[in-house]
C-alpha positions in Angstrom: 100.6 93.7 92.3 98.5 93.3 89.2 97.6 95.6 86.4 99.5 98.6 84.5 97.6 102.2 84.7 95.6 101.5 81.4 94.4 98.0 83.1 93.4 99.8 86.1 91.3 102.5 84.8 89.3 100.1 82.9 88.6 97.9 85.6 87.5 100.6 87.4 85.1 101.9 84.7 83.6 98.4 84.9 82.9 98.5 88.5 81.7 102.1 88.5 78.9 100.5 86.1 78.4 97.0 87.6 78.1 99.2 90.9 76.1 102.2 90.2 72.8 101.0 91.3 74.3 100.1 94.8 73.4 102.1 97.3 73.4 100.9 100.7 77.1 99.5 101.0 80.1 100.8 100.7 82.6 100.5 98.4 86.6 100.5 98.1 89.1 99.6 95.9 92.9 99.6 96.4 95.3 99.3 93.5 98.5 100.1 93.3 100.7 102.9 93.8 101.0 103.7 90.1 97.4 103.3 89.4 95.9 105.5 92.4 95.4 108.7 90.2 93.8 107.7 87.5 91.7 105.3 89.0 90.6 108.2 91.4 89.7 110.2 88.5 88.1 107.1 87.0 85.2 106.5 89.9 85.1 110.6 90.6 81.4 111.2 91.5 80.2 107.2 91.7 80.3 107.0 95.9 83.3 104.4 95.0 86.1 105.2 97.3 90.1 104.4 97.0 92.5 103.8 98.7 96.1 102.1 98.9 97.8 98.9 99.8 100.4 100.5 102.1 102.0 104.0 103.3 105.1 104.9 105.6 104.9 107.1 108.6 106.9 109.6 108.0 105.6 112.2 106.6 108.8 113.2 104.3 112.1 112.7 104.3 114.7 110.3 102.9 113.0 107.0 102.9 113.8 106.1 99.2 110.7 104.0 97.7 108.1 104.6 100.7 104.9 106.9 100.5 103.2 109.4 102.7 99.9 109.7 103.6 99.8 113.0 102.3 101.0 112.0 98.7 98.0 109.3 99.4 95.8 112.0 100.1 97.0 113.9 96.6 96.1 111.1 94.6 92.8 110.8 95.6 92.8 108.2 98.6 90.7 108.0 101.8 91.7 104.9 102.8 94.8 102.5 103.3 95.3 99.0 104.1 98.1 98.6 107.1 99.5 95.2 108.2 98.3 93.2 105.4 99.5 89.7 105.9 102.2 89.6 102.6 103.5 93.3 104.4 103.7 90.7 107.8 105.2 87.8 106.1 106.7 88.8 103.1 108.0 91.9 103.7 108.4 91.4 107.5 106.7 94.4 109.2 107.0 94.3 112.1 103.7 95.0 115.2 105.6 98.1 116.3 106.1 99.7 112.7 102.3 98.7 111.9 101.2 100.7 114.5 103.3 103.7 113.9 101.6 103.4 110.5 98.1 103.5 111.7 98.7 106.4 114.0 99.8 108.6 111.6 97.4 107.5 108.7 94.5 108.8 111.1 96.5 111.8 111.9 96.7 112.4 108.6 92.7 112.1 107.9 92.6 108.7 105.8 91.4 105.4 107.3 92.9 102.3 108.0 92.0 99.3 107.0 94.0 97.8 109.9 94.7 93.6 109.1 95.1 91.0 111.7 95.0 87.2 111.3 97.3 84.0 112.4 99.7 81.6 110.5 98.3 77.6 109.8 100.7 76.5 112.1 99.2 78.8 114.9 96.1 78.0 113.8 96.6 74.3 114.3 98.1 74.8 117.7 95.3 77.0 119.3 96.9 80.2 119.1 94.8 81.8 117.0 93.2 84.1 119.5 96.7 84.8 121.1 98.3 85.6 117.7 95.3 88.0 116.7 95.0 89.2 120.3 98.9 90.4 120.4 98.2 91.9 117.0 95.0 94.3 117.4 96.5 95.5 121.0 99.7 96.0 119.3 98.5 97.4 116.2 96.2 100.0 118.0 98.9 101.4 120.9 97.7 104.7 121.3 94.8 105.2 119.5 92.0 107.1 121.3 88.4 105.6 121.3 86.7 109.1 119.2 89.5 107.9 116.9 87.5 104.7 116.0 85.2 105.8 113.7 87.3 105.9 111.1 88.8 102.6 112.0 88.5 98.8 109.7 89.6 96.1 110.7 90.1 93.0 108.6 90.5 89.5 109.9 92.6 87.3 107.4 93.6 84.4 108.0 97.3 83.8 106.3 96.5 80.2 105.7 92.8 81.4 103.6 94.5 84.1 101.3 95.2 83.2 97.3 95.5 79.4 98.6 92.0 78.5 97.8 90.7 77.5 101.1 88.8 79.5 103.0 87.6 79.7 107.0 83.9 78.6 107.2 81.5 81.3 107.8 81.2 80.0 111.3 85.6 80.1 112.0 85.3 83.1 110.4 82.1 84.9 112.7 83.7 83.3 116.0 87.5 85.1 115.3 85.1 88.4 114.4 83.2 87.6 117.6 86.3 87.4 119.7 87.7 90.6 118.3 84.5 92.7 118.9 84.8 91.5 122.5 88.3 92.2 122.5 88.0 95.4 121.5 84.9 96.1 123.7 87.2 95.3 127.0 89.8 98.3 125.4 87.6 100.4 124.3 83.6 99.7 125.5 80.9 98.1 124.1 79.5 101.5 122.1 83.1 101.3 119.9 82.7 97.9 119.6 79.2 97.5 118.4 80.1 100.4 115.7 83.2 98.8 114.9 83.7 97.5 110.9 85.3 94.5 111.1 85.7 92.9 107.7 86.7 89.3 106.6 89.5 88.6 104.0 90.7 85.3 102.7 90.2 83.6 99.2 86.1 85.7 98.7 84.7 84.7 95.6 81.2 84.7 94.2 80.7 81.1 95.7 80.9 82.2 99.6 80.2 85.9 99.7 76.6 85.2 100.9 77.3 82.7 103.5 80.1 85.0 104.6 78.2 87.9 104.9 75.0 86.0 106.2 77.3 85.7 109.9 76.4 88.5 112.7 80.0 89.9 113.2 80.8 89.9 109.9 80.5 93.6 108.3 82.1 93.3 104.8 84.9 91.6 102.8 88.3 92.5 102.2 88.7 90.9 98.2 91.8 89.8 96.6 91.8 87.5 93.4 88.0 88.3 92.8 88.7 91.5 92.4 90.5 92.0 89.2 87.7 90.7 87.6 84.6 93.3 87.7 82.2 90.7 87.1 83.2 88.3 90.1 83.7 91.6 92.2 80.6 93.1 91.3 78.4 89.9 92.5 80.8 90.0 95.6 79.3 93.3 96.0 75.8 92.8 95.1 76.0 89.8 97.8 72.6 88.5 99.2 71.6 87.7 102.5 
């Protein structure tokens, strides 16, 4: 929750430019609400892609202050994060309603960007792969394998995000590991070999390349960095 509309335009003029001679990754950014429009308007035509921090599952009605995926479609999106870990924690969505969520973003043609990751304290008692187990079976009830393509998933770990600390690239690859094998046991191993699965917690400049250096680790899901276009553009630009 950074940024008025004016903000947001510019920083996404800066990134169109820092970006522009990219062309073998993908990228997406994901203001707010308020911003979506203009922004969309702002990287028309550049490959950049948008998309939102959040939507509701209904598709209208009287749920003062939610959004649907179609008015998400209107204002330019293609994507939408679901079950980040402030919605989880701060907000306290809930496993069932994230699901609900992801079913009918797909329905409604825009992608998920579908976060799982575990608490400190459940890190520091082994539950990690538990926590994040319960969360990606949960989270993806009733969604069918063809459905998959269109499918991220982001691994962020609630103790790594705006604290400063960050999982090494190795904590990080082996909780990426265990989801793709997770997810190949529901799904196969053709899903899960094609499946995104993105890392998120405290990327900056500094790690990116280490980060992105690990097998099972497809891409970066950026917080802090990211309101800065030169820290996010390097981010982007990362080296192997």
């Amino acid at each position: 929750m950074f940024l008025d509309v004016a903000e947001g335009k510019k920083l996404a003029d800066e990134i169109v430019q820092g970006a522009k001679d990219v062309n073998d990754r993908d990228v997406l950014i994901c203001p707010a609400f308020p911003l979506l429009t203009e922004v969309s308007r702002a990287v028309r035509g550049s490959g950049i892609h948008v998309g939102a921090q959040n939507m509701y599952y209904e598709q209208e009605g009287a749920f003062t202050g939610e959004v649907s995926a179609r008015m998400l479609k209107s204002a330019g999106c293609t994507h939408v994060i679901i079950g980040h870990s402030e919605r989880r924690h701060i907000f306290l969505e809930k496993t069932e309603l994230i699901n609900k969520k992801i079913v009918a973003a797909l329905g409604a043609g825009l992608k998920p960007v579908f976060c799982v990751g575990e608490l400190l304290e459940e890190r520091e008692t082994g539950k990690t792969e538990k926590v994040v187990r319960e969360q990606v079976e949960g989270g993806l009830k009733g969604v069918a394998e063809r459905e998959f393509e269109n499918i991220v998933i982001a691994y962020e770990p609630v103790w790594a995000i705006g604290t400063g600390k960050t999982a090494t690239p190795e904590d990080a690859d082996g909780v990426h590991s265990f989801i793709r094998t997770l997810i190949a046991d529901l799904y196969g191993e053709r899903v899960s070999e094609a499946l995104r699965i993105i890392y998120g917690g405290s990327v900056k400049p500094a790690n990116v390349d280490g980060l992105m250096a690990k097998q099972n680790i497809d891409g970066a899901l950026v917080g802090g960095a990211s309101l800065k276009s030169e820290s996010f553009t390097r981010i982007i630009k990362y080296e192997m």
